[in-house]
DRENDO-1510 file (C-alpha; in Angstrom, 1 decimal, always signed):
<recs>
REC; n; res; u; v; w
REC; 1; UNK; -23.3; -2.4; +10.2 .
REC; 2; UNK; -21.9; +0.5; +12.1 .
REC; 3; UNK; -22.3; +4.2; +12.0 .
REC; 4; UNK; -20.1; +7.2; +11.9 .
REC; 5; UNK; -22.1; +8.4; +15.3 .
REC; 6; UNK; -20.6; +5.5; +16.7 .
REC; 7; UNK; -17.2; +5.6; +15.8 .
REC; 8; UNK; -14.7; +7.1; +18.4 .
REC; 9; UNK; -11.6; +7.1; +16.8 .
REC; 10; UNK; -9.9; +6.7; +13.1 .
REC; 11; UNK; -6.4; +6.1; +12.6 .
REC; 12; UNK; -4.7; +6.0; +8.3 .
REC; 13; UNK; -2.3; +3.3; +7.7 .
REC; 14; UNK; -0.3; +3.8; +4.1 .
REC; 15; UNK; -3.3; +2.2; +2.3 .
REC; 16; UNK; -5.7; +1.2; +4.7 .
REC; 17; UNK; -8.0; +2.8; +7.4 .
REC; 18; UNK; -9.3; +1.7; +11.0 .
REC; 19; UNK; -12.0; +3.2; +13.3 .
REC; 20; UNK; -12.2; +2.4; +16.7 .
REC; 21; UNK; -15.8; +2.4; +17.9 .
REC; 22; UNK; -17.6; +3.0; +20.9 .
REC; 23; UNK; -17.8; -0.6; +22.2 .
REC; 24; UNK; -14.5; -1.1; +22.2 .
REC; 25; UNK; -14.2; -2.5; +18.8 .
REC; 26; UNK; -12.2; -2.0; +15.8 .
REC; 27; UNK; -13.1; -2.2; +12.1 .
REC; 28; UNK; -10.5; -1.7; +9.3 .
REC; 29; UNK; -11.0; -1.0; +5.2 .
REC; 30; UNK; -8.6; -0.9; +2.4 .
REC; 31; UNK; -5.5; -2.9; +0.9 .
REC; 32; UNK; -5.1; -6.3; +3.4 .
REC; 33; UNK; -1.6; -7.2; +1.1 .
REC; 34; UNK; -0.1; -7.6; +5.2 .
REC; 35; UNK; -3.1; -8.5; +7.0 .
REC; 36; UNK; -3.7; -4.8; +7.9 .
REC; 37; UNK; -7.1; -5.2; +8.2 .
REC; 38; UNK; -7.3; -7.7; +11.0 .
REC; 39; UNK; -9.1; -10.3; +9.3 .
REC; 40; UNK; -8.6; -12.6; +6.8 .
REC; 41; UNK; -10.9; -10.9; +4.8 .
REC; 42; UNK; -8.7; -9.5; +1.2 .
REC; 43; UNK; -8.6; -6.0; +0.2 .
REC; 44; UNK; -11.8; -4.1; +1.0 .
REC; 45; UNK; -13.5; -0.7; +0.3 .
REC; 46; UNK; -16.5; -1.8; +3.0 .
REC; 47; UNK; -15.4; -1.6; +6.6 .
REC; 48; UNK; -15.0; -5.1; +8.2 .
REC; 49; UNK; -14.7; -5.9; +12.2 .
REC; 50; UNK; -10.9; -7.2; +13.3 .
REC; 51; UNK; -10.7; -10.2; +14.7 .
REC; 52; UNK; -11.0; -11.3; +18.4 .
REC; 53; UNK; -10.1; -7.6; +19.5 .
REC; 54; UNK; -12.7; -6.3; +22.1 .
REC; 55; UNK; -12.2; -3.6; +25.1 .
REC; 56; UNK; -9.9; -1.3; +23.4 .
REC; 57; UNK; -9.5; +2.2; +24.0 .
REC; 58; UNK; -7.1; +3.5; +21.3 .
REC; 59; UNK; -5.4; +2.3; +17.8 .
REC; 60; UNK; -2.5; +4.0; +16.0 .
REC; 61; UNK; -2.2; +2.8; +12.6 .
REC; 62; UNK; +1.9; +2.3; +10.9 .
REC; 63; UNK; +2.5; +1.8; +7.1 .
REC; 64; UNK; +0.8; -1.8; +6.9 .
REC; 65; UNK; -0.1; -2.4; +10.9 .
REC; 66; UNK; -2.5; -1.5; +13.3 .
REC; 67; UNK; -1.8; -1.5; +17.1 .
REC; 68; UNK; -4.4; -1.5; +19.6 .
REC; 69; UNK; -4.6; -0.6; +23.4 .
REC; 70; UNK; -6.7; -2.2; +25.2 .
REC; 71; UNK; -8.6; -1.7; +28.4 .
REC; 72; UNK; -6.3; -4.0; +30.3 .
REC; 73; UNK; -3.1; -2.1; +29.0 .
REC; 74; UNK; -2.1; -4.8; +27.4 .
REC; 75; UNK; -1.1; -4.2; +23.5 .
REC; 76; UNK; -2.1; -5.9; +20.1 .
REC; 77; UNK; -1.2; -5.1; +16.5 .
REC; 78; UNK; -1.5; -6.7; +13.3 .
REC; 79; UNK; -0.4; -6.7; +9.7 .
REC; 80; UNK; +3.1; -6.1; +8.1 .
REC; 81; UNK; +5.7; -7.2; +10.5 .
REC; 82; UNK; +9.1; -7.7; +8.3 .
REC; 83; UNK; +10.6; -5.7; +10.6 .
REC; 84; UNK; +9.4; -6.6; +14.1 .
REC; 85; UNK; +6.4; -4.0; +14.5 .
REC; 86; UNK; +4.1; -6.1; +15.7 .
REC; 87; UNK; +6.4; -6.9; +18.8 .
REC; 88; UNK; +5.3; -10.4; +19.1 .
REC; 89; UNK; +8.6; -12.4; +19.3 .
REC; 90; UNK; +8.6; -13.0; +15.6 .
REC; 91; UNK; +8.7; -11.3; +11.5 .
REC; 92; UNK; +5.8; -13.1; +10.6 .
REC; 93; UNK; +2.7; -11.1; +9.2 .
REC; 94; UNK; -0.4; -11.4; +10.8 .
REC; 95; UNK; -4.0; -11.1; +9.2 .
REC; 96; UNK; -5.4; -11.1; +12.9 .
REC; 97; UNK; -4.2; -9.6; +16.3 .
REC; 98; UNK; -1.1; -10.7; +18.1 .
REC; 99; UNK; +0.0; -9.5; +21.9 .
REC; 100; UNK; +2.8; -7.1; +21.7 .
REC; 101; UNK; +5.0; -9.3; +23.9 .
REC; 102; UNK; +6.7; -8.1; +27.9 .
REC; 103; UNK; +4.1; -5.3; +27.6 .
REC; 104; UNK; +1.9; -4.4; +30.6 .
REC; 105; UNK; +0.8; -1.5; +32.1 .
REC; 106; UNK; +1.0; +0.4; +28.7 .
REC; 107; UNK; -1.2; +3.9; +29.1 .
REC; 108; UNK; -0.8; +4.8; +25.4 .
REC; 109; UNK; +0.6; +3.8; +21.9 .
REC; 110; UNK; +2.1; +5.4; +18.6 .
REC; 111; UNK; +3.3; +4.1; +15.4 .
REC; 112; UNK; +5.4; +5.4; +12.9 .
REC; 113; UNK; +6.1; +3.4; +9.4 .
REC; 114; UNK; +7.7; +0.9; +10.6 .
REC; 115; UNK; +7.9; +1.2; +14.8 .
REC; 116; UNK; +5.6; +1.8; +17.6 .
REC; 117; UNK; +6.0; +2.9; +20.8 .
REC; 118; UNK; +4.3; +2.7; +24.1 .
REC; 119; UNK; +4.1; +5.0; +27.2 .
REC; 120; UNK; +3.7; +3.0; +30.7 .
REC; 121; UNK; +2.3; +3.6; +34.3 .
REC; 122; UNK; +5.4; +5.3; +35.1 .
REC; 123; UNK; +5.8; +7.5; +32.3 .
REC; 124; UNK; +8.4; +5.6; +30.3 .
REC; 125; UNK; +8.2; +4.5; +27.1 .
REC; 126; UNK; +9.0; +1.1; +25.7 .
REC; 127; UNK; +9.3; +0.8; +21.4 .
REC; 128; UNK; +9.8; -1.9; +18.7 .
REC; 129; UNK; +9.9; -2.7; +15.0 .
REC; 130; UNK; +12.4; -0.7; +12.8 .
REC; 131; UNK; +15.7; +0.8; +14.3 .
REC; 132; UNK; +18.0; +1.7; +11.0 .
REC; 133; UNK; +18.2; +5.2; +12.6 .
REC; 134; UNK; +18.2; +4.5; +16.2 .
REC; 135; UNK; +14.2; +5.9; +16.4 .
REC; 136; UNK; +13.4; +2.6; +19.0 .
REC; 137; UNK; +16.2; +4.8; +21.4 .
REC; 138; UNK; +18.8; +1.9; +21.1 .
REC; 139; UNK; +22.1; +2.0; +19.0 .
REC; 140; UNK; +22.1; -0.2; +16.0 .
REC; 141; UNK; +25.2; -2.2; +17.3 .
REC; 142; UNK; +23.2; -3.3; +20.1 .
REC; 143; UNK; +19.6; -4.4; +18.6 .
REC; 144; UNK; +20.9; -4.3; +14.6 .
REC; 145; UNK; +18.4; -3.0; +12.6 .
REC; 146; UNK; +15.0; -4.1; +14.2 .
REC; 147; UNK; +13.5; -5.4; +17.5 .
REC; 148; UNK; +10.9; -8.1; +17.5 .
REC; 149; UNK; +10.1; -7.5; +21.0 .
REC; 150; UNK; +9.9; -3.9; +23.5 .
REC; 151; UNK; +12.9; -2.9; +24.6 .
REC; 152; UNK; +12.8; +0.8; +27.2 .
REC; 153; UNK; +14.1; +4.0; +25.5 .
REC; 154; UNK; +17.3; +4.8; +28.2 .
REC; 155; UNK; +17.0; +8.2; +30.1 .
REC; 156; UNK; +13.3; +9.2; +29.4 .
REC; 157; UNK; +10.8; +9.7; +32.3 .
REC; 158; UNK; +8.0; +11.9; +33.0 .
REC; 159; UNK; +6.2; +11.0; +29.6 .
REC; 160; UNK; +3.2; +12.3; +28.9 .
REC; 161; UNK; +2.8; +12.2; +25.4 .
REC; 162; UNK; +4.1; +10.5; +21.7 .
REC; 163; UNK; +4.7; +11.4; +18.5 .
REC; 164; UNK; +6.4; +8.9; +15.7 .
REC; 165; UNK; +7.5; +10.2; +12.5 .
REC; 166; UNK; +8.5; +8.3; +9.6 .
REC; 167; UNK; +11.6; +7.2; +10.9 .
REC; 168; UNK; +12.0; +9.3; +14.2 .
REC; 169; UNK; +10.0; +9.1; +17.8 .
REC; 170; UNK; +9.3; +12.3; +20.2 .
REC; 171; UNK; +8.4; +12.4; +23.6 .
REC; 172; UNK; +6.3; +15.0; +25.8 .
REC; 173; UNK; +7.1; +15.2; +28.9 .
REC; 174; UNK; +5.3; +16.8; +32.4 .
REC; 175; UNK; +7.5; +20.0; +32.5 .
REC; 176; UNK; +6.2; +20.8; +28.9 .
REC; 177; UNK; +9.7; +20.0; +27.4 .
REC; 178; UNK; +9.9; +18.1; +23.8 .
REC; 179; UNK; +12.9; +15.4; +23.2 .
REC; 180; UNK; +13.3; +13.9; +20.1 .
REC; 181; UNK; +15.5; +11.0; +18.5 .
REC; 182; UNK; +16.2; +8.9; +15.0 .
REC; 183; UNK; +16.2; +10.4; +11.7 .
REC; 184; UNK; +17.5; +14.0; +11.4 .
REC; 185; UNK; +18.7; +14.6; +8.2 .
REC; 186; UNK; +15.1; +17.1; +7.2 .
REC; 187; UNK; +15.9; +18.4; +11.1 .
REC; 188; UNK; +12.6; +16.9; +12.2 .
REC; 189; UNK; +14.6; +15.9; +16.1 .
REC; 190; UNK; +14.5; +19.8; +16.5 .
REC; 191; UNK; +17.5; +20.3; +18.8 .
REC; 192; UNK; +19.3; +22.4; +16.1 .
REC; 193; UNK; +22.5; +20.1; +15.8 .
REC; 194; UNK; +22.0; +19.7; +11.4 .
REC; 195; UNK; +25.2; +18.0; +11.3 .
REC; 196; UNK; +24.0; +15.2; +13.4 .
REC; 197; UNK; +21.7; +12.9; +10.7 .
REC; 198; UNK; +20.5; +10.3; +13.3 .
REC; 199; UNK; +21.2; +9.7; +16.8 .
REC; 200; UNK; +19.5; +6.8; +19.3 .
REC; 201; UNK; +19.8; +9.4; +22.1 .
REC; 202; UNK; +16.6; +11.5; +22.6 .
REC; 203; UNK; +17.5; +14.9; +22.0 .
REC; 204; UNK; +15.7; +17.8; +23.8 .
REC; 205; UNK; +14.2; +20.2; +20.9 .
REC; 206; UNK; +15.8; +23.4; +20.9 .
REC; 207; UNK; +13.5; +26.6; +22.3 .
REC; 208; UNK; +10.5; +24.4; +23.3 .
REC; 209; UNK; +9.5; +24.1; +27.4 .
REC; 210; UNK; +6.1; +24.9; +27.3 .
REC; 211; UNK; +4.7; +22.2; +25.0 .
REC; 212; UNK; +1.1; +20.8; +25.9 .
REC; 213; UNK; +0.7; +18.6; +22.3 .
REC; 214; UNK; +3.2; +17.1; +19.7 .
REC; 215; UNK; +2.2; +15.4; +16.6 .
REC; 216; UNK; +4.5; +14.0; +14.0 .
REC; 217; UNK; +4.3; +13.9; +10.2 .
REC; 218; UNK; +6.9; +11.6; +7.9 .
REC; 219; UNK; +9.9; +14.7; +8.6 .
REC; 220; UNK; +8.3; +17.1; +10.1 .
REC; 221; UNK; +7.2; +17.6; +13.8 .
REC; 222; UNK; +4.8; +19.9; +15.3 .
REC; 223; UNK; +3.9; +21.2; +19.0 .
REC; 224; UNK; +0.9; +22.9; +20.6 .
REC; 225; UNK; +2.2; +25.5; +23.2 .
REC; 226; UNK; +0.8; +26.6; +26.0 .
REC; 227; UNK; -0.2; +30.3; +24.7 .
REC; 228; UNK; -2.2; +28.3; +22.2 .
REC; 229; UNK; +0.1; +29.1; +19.3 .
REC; 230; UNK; +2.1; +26.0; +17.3 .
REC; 231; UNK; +5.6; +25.5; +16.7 .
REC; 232; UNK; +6.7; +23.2; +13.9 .
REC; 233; UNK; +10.0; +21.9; +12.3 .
REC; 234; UNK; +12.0; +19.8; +9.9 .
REC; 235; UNK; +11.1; +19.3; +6.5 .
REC; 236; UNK; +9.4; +22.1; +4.7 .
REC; 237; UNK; +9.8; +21.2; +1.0 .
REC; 238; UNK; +6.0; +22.2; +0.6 .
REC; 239; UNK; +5.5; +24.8; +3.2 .
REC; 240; UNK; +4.2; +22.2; +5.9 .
REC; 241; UNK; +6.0; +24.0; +8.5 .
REC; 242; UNK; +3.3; +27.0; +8.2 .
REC; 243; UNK; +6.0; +30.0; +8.8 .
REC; 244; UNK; +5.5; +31.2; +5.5 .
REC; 245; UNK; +8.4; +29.6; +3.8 .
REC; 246; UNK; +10.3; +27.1; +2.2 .
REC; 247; UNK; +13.2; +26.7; +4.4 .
REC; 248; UNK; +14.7; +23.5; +6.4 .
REC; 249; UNK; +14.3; +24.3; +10.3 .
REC; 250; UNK; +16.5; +22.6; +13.1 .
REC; 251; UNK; +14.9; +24.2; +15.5 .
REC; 252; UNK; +10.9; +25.0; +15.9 .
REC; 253; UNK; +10.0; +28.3; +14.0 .
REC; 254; UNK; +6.3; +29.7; +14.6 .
REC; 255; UNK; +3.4; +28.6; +12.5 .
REC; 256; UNK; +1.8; +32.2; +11.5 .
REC; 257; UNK; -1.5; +33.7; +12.2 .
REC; 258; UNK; -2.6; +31.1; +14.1 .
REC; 259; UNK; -3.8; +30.9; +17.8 .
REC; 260; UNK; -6.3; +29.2; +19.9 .
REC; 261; UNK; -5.4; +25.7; +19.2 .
REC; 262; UNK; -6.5; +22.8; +20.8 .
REC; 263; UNK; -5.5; +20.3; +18.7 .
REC; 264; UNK; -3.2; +19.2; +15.8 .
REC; 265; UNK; -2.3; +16.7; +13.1 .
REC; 266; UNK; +0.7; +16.3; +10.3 .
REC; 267; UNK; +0.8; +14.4; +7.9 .
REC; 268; UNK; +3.5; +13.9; +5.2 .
REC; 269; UNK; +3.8; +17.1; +3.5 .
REC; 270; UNK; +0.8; +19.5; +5.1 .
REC; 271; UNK; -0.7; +20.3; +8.5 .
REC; 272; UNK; -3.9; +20.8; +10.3 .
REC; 273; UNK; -4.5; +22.8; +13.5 .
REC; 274; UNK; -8.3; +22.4; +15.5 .
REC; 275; UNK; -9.3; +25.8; +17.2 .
REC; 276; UNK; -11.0; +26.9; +20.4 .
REC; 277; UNK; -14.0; +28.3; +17.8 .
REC; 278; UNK; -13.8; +24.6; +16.4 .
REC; 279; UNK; -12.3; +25.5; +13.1 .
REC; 280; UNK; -10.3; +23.7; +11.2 .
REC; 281; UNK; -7.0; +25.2; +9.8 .
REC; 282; UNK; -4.4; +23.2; +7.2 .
REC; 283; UNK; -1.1; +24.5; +5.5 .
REC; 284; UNK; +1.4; +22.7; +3.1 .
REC; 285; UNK; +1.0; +20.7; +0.4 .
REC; 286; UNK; -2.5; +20.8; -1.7 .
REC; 287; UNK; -2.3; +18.7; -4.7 .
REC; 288; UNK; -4.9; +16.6; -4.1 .
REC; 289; UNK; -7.0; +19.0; -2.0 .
REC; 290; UNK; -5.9; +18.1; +1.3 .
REC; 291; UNK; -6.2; +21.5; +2.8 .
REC; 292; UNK; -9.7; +21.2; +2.1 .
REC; 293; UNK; -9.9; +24.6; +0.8 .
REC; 294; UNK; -11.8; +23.8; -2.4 .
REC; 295; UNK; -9.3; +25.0; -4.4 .
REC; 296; UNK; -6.5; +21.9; -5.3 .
REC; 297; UNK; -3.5; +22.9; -6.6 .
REC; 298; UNK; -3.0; +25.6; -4.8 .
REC; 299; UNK; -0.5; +25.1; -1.9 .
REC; 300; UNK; +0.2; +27.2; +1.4 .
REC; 301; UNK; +3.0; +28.4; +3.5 .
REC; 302; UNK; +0.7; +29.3; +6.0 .
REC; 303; UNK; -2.7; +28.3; +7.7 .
REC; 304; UNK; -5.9; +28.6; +5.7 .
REC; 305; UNK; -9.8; +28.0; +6.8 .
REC; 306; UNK; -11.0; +24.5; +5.6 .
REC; 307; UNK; -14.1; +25.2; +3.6 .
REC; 308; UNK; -17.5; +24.3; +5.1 .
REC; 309; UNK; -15.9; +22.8; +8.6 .
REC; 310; UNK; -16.9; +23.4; +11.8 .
REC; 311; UNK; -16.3; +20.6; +14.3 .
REC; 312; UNK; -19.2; +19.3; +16.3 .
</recs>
C-alpha cells in the first residue's frame, strides 16, 4: 500500500506508469508486454513495487523501459530492450532490473523512446539504446543502428542538464547554452540548418544562451530562460510550440503570454509550463483534454490556465 503523499516522483512510459517514492523505491502500473513494470507481475491497473530496486533517487521512463538512478550513481533499467536501452550488454527484455553496464558516477538520467542517456561527475554524458538517427552522438557507421552498452557523446562538457525526444537528445550546459543532435526533420535540434534531417554531432540551438531548463517532447523541444519566459521549437502540427501558430520552427520562437516560469514539460503534441504563482499553464493539442482546461476538443496555440490547479 502506498500513498500519493508519499510518492516523490512519476515518470509515463508509452503504456505504463512509475512513481518513485520517498524510500527510495519504485512502483510501476500498466501494460507489462516488455517487462515494464519491473516485476513479473502481467499487465496491471494497481500499482506494484519493482523488483530488488532500493536507494534510488530518480527514474525516467522510455516507450516500454524504466531507468532508475540510484544513490550509488550506479544505473538500472528494465523492460523492452530490442534495441539495447537497457544498456546491459545484451537485447534481451527484462521483467526486473538490470545494471546499465561501464556506468559509474552517473549524476542524472533521461530516456527517450528507444535511448537513454546519462550525465556523469564531470559533466559528460554517456547514452545507449537506439542510434538510427545518430541521437546516442555516434555515427551509424561506427555503432550501426543501436548500442547495447554506454558509449560518451564526443565534444560535450559542462552538462548540466538532459532532454531526450523521440528520436533526438539535448544537452544544457553551465553557460546557459542548449546543443542538440539526432532527428531533425520537424527542426526539433533547433540550430536552424532545415536541410540537415539528422546529424550525430550535437548542434548548438540557434538564439539560445541563457537557458536554465530544457524539456523534450516526441519533435518538439522547449527551454526555460533566464527572464522566466520559454522558448520552444520543432514540430508544431497542433500548436505545441505556443507562439500562436502552426508553423515548423528551426530555430526557438517565443511561447506567448507567458512569464514567471519555473518549470516545464512536453509531451507529444502539447505543452505545460509551472509558474512562480504555482499555476499551471498547457498549449497544443486538446483532444482528449490534456490541457486540462475542461473544455476537450478545443486546441491552443498559446498558453491557457489549467482549470482548478494550483500546485501545493
Amino acid at each position: 500500500m502506498w500513498k500519493a503523499a508519499n510518492v516523490a516522483m512519476v515518470s509515463l512510459g508509452h503504456e505504463s506508469s512509475c512513481a518513485l517514492l520517498q524510500d527510495g523505491t519504485v512502483t510501476c502500473w500498466g501494460d507489462s508486454d516488455y517487462g515494464q513494470l519491473g516485476s513479473y507481475s502481467r499487465s496491471s491497473g494497481t500499482p506494484g513495487s519493482v523488483l530488488d530496486l532500493s536507494s534510488v533517487t530518480a527514474i525516467s521512463s522510455g516507450e516500454h523501459f524504466t531507468c532508475a538512478l540510484r544513490q550509488d550513481e550506479s544505473v538500472a533499467c528494465w523492460g523492452r530492450n530490442s534495441e539495447g536501452q537497457l544498456g546491459n550488454d545484451t537485447l534481451t527484455n527484462s521483467a526486473v532490473p538490470v545494471g546499465v553496464v561501464n556506468l559509474m558516477g552517473a549524476t542524472a538520467i533521461a530516456t527517450g523512446a528507444q535511448h537513454a542517456c546519462a550525465i556523469k561527475k564531470d559533466k559528460t554524458i554517456v547514452c545507449w539504446g537506439y542510434n538510427g538517427f545518430g541521437q546516442l552522438g555516434q555515427p551509424r557507421e561506427s555503432i550501426a543502428y543501436f548500442a547495447i552498452a554506454p558509449v560518451a557523446v564526443p565534444g560535450i562538457t559542462d552538462v548540466v542538464g538532459l532532454a531526450l525526444g523521440s528520436h533526438h537528445t539535448c544537452s544544457l550546459h553551465g553557460s546557459g547554452v542548449v546543443n542538440c543532435w539526432g532527428y531533425n526533420v520537424q527542426g526539433q535540434l533547433g540550430h536552424n540548418m532545415p536541410l540537415i534531417q539528422s546529424t550525430p554531432i550535437p548542434q548548438q540551438v540557434a538564439n539560445l544562451g541563457d537557458a536554465v531548463a530544457v524539456a523534450a517532447g516526441s519533435n518538439t523541444t522547449c527551454a526555460i530562460r533566464q527572464s522566466g519566459t520559454v522558448a520552444c521549437w520543432g514540430e508544431n502540427s497542433m500548436g505545441q510550440l505556443g507562439d500562436n501558430s502552426l508553423t515548423t520552427a528551426y530555430a526557438p520562437v517565443a511561447v506567448q503570454n507567458l512569464t514567471d516560469v519555473t518549470a516545464i514539460a512536453v509531451g507529444s503534441t502539447h505543452g505545460c509550463a509551472l509558474r512562480s504563482d504555482r499555476a499551471a499553464l498547457c498549449w497544443g493539442s486538446n483532444f482528449y483534454g490534456e490541457l486540462g482546461t475542461g473544455s476537450p476538443l478545443v486546441p491552443s496555440r498559446t498558453p491557457v490556465l489549467v482549470a482548478n490547479f494550483v500546485a501545493r
